[in-house]
N, C-alpha and C positions, 0 to 999 in steps of 0.2 A: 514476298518475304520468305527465306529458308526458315528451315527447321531452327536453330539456331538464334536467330533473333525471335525466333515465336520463345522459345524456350527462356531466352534473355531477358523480354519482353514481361513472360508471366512472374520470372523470379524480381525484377525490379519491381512491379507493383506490389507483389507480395510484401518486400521488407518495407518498401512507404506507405503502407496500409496496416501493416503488426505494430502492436502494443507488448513489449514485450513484460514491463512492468514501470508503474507509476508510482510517484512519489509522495505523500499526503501530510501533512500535518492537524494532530487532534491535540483534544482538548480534555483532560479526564474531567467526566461530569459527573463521576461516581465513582470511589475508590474501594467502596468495602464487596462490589459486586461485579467492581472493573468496567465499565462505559465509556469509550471513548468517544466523543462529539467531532464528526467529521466536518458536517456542513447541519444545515436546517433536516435537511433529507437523509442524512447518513448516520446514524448513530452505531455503534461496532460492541460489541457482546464477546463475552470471554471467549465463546465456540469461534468468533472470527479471526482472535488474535494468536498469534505466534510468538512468543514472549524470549530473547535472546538471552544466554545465562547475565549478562549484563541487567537485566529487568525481571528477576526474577520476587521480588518483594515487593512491599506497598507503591503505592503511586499518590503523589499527591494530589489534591483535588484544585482541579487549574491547572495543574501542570501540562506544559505544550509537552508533545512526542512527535520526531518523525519518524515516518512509517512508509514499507515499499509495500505494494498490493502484489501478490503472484500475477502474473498474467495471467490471466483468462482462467481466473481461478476469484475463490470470497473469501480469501487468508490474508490478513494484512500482518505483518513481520516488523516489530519493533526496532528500529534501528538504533537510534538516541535519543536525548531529549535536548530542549530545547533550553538557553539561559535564561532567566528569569527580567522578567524587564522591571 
């Protein structure tokens, strides 16, 4: 194997192996302290959110939001919210 295909070889695993950023939808389970409920295991805290001028006042309580995670970071970035069903 050249050079070359070693080199080709490490950058293809690299991008099918990176996370560049993931996608999440919460749940506000607190609106006066901000809590978002991601899963059973994941609950998110003002220090984790990035709030877009779009979000920047109260949240309802129940209210769905999606949300992107930075890669390979604990900031999840408010994207929109979700319609009400």
């Amino acid at each position: 194997m050249d050079f070359y295909e070693i080199i080709k070889n490490c950058v293809l695993n690299i991008m099918e192996n990176i996370s560049f950023c993931d996608i999440y939808i919460g749940t506000i389970i607190d609106n006066e302290n901000l809590k978002i409920k991601i899963d059973d295991k994941i609950i998110l805290t003002e220090n984790e959110i990035i709030r877009t001028s779009k979000f920047l006042g109260k949240f309802l309580l129940g209210q769905k939001l999606i949300m992107i995670k930075q890669g390979g970071g604990q900031k999840y970035f408010i994207i929109d919210s979700m319609p009400k069903e």
